[in-house]
N, C-alpha and C positions, 0 to 999 in steps of 0.2 A: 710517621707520616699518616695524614689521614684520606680516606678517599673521596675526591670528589662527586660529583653529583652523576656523572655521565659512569664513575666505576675508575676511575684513574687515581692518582696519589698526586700531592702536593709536589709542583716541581719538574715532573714531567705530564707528557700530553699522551692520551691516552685515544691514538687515532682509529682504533678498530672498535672497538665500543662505539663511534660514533656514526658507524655503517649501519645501514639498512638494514631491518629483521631478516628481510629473504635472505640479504648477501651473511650474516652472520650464521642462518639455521646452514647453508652451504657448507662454512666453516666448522660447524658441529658435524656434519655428515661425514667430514672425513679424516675425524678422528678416529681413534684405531677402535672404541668401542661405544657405547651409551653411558656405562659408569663414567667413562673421561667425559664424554660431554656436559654429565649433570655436575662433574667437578668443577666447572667452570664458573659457575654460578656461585662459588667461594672466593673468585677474585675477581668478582666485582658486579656490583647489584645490578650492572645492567644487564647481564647473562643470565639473571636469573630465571628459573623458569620454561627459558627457550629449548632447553633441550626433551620436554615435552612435550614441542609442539611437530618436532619430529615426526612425519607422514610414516606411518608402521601398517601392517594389515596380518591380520592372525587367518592361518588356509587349514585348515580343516578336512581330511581327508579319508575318511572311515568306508569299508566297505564296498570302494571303487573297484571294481576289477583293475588287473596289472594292466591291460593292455588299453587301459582309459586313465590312466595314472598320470605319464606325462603330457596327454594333453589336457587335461585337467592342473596340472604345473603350469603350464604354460600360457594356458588362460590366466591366471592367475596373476599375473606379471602385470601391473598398474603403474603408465606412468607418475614420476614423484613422489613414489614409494621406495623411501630410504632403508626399511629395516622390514622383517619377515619371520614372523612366526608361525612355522608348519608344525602339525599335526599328520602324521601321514601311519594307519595301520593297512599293509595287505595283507587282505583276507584269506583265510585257508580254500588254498585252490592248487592242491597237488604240487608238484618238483616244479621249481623257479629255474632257470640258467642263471648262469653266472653273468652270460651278458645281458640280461634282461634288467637286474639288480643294479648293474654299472651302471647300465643307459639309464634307468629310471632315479639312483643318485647324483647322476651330473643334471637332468634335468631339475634335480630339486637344488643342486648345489648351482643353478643357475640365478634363483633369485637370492643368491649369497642372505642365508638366513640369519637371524640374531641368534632363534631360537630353533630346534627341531626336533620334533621328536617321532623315531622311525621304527617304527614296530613290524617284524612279521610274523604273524598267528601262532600259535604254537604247534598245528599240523601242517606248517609249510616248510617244504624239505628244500634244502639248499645242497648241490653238489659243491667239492672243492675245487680253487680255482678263482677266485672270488676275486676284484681286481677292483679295488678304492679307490676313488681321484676326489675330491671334495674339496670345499672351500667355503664351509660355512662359517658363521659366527660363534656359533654355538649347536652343539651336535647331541641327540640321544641316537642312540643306534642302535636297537634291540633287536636281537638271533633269538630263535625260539628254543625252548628245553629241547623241544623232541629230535631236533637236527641230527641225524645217523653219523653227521662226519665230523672229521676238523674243514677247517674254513683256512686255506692259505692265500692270505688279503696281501702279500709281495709288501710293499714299503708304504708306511702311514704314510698317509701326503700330510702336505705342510697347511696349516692353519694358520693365517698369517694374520685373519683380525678373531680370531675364535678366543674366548675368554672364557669359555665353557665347556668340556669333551666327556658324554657319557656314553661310555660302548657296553652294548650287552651282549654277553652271547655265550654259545655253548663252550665253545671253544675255538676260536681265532687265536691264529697265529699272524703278526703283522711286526714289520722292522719298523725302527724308528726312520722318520726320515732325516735327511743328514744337515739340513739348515737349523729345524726345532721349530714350534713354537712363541713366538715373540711376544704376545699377549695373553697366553693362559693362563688363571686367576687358579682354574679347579678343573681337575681329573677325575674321571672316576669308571674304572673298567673292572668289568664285572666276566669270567671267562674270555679274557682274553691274555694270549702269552707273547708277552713283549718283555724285549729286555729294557729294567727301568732303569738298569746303572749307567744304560748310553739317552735312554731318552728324561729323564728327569733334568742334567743338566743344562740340554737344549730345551728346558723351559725358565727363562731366570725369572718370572713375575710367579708363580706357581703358589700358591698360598695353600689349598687343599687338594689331597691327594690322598684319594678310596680305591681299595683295591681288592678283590673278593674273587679266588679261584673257582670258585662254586664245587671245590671239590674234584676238578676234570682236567684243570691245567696246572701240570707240576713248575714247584717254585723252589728247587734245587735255592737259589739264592735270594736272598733279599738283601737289596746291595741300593739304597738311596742318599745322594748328596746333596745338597739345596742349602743354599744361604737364604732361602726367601720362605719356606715352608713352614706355616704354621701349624696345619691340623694334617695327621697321618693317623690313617687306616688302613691296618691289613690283614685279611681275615685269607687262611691258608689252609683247608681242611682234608682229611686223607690223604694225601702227598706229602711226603715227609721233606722236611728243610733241614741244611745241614752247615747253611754260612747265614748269616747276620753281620750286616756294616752299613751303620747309621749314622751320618753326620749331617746336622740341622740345627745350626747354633741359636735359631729363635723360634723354634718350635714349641708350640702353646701344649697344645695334646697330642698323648701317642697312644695309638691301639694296636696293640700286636698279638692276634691268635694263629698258634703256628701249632704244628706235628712234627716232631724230632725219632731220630732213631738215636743208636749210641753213637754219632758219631757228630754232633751239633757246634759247631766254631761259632762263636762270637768273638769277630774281629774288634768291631767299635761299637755302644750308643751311645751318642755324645749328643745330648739336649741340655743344654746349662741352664734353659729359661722354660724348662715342659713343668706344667700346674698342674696336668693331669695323666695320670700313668695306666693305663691298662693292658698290661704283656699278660700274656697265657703262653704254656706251654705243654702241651699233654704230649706223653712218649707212647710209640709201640707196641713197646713193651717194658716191663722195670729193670731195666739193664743195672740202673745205678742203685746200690741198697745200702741201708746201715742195718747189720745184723740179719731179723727176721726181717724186716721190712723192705720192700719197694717203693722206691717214687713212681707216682702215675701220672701226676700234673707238680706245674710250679708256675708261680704267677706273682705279681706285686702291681697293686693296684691301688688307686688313692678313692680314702671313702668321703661319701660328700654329705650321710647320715649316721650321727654316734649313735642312735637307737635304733636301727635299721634292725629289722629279725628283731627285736624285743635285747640288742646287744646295749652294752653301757659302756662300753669301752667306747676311747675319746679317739676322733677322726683323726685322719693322717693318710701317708704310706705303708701298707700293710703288705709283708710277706704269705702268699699262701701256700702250703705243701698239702698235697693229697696222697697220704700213701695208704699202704695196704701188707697185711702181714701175707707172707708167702711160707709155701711148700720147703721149697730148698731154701738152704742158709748160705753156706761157705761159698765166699768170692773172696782171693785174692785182692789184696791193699783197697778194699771195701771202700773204708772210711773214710783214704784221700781221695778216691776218684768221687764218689759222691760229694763232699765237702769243693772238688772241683769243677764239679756241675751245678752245684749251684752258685758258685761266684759269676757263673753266665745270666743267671736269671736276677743278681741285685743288681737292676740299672739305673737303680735311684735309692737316695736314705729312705729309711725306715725304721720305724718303732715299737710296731706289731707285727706278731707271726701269730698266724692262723692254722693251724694244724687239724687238718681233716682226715680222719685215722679208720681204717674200716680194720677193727680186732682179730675180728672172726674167735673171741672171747680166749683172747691173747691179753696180758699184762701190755700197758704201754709207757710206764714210769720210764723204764730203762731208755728205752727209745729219745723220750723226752731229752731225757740229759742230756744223750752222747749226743744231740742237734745242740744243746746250752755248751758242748764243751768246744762247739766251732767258733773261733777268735771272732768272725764277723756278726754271728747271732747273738751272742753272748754280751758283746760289746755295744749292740746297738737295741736290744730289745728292752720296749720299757711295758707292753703290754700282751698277755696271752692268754689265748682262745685255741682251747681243744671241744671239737669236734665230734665223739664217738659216735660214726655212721652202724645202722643198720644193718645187720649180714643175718641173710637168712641161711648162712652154712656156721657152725659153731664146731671150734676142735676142740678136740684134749691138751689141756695146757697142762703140763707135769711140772716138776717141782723143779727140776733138771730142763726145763723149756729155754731153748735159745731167745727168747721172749726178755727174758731174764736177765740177760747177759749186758753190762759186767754185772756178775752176782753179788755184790757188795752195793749196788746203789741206793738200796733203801738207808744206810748211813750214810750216804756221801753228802759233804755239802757245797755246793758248787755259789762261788760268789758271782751274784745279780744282782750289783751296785742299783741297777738301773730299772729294776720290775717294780713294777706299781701294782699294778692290776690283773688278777688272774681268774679265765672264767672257764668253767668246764660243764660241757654239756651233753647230754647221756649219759650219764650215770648209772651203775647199776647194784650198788652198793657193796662193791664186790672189799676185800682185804687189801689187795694190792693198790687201790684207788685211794685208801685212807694214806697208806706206806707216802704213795708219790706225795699226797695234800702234807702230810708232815714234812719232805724236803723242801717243799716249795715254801713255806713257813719260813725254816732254819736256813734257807741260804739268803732269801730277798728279803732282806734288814729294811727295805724301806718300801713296802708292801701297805698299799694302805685299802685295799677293796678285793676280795676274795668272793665270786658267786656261783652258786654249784648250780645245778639245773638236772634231775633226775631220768630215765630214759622213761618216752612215755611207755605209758601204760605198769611202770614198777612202782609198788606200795611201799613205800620206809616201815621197815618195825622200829618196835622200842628203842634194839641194839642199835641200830646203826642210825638213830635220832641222837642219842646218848654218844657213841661216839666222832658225831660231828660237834655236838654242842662242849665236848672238852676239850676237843682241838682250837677250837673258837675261842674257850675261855683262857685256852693258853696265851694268848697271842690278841690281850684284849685292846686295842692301838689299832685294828684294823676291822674294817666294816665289813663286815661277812653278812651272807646271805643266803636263803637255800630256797628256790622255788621247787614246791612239790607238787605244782599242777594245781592244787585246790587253794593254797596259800602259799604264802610268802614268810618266811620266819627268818626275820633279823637278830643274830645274836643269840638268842635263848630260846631255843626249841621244847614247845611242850605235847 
């Protein structure tokens, strides 16, 4: 079918198109938002357009005193003015009431806004108590840092054309309300603690949803369901999380920075359609160890640069572990509970692991492996990148160092069908570093690019030029490479 001239199709008659502008802009006003409006102008050319010519008026409102606020609102209020973008900061002017606040957000929620955005100062204190009724279109709601209290706002009210909800604040506590949401596109609350496992449902259009504890509101769970949610951000700092469950069958991107203790449950992430991954996880403390080492972070993140940091490994899904040699050794069934902690952090393939290893001038060959001897590492790694971070504390590694352990690995050979690419950075030309470069040779048969990267400020002698370039020659089927700061020497070191 094709469309007629007036915006109808061959066949039938297309009687609203042929109304008056004024009676159409009418019928644009009381669609549920402006994007629906401008939709319209997709089904058929004669709508096009109209929905800019929508009567809107931006209010502006900086530096009013509170008690010239709403009737400066209320001035403001223009016959055949459909939409309303405010602007509203109050200025630092000592302890606000709670019913000062209400009364001056109904007057603003009187010109039902598109847009709003509601600041108060950063030296304006607000007692608890706080009692929200709103009905805007689209909400900013900004609580300043310095607020002494929590904020108990009773039951979100309901937003029934809002297509937009940005809350800031120190820390508000508010209930969802019990109807939801009918038209919200994007959330995004910044200190505020609401339960999102009852209020995400009662949003079904919901596409983007930001969420940012500022560090002040504990987020014991993270519990989101949505059949509609595209982009998910959740940043959770110093308050530690101990449940994760995430189901979002069309979810494009996920961002997840959390704090865990030892006691971390991941129920669900179920994204079958996410392109971009970025989970973090940093612990407490290193509860979970393999051997001498702690876990301090874990993360899998998708890279969108293969030379990003001067690296050459090829972009993907990348595993990262941050650990760190410790003090004490012996923990009980060690290697399964570790090995079970991080089946919680792979919540997507992957083909790179990035290992960020702070020594404290500790051997880290051993280490390596017993992570290659985990069935899921093992089986899915096709590229590696160690790490050797800076420690300004250096121990005594003895001969007998739990560091070491199992003490047979400098022979072992562990099969890495699937390693291509190995890069190691820090280097300090130490003995044990050669040991591990010889395993990694003899177990990864299909090894095609090996590049070493020395630590700064360390000079190669002779010896240890000599013995990289006859490991090299063993093994001459694979591109190797050694950045020593001043050059670059592929192959044959002179």
């Amino acid at each position: 079918m094709e469309e007629t001239e007036n915006g109808g199709r061959h066949g039938s008659a297309d009687l609203i198109s042929a109304l008056p502008d004024d009676l159409l802009l009418q019928v644009l006003d009381r669609l549920d938002s402006r994007r629906s409006a401008a939709r319209t102008g997709l089904l058929s050319r004669r709508w096009r357009g109209l929905s800019t010519r929508l009567p809107c008026l931006t209010v502006t409102l900086h530096k009013v005193p509170l008690c010239s606020l709403e009737a400066a609102l209320a001035h403001a209020i223009r016959p055949g003015v459909c939409h309303y973008y405010l602007d509203i900061c109050v200025p630092s002017q000592g302890t606000i009431t709670p019913v000062s606040i209400s009364s001056l957000l109904r007057a603003a929620a009187a010109l039902s806004p598109v847009e709003m955005l509601f600041v108060l100062e950063p030296d304006v204190k607000v007692p608890a108590g706080l009692d929200v009724n709103l009905n805007p279109m689209a909400l900013l709601y900004d609580l300043p840092w310095s607020t002494q209290c929590s904020l108990f706002g009773g039951n979100l009210p309901r937003f029934d054309h809002a297509t937009s909800i940005d809350l800031r604040a120190r820390h508000l506590r508010l209930l969802p309300p019990s109807s939801g949401f009918p038209s919200l596109e994007r959330l995004c609350l910044s200190g505020c603690d609401v339960d999102l496992a009852a209020l995400i449902p009662r949003c079904p259009r919901i596409r983007i949803l930001r969420v940012n504890n500022n560090g002040m509101v504990a987020m014991d769970s993270i519990t989101i369901h949505s059949a509609s949610l595209h982009q998910l951000s959740v940043e959770s700092s110093n308050r530690c999380t101990s449940r994760i469950d995430i189901e979002a069958p069309v979810l494009k991107q996920l961002n997840l920075s959390f704090r865990a203790g030892g006691d971390l449950r991941v129920s669900s992430v179920w994204a079958p359609m996410a392109e971009k991954v970025s989970w973090r996880c940093s612990y407490k403390k290193p509860t979970y160890r393999l051997g001498l080492w702690g876990l301090l972070e874990a993360g899998l993140n998708t890279t969108d640069h293969s030379q990003k940091g001067g690296s050459q490994l090829p972009t993907g899904h990348v595993l990262s572990l941050h650990m760190a040699a410790q003090r004490s050794y012996r923990y009980l069934n060690a290697e399964h509970t570790f090995a079970a902690e991080l089946d919680k952090h792979m919540v997507s393939k992957f083909s790179r692991l990035d290992l960020h290893l702070t020594t404290t001038g500790h051997a880290f060959g051993a280490l390596v492996l017993r992570l290659f001897g985990l069935h899921r590492i093992r089986r899915a790694i096709q590229n590696l990148r160690i790490v050797l971070q800076r420690s300004e504390v250096k121990e005594t590694c003895h001969v007998t160092c739990f560091c070491g352990e199992p003490k047979d690995w400098r022979t072992q050979t562990i099969p890495l069908a699937g390693l291509e690419t190995v890069e190691i950075e820090g280097l300090h030309g130490e003995d044990h570093e050669f040991d591990f470069l010889k395993v990694m040779f003899t177990s990864a048969r299909m090894l095609k690019r090996v590049t070493l990267r020395l630590a700064h400020g360390v000079t190669p002698c002779v010896d240890w030029c000599t013995k990289v370039n006859n490991i090299f020659k063993a093994f001459p089927f694979v591109k190797c490479n050694v950045d020593l700061g001043q050059y670059v020497a592929a192959r044959d070191l002179h």
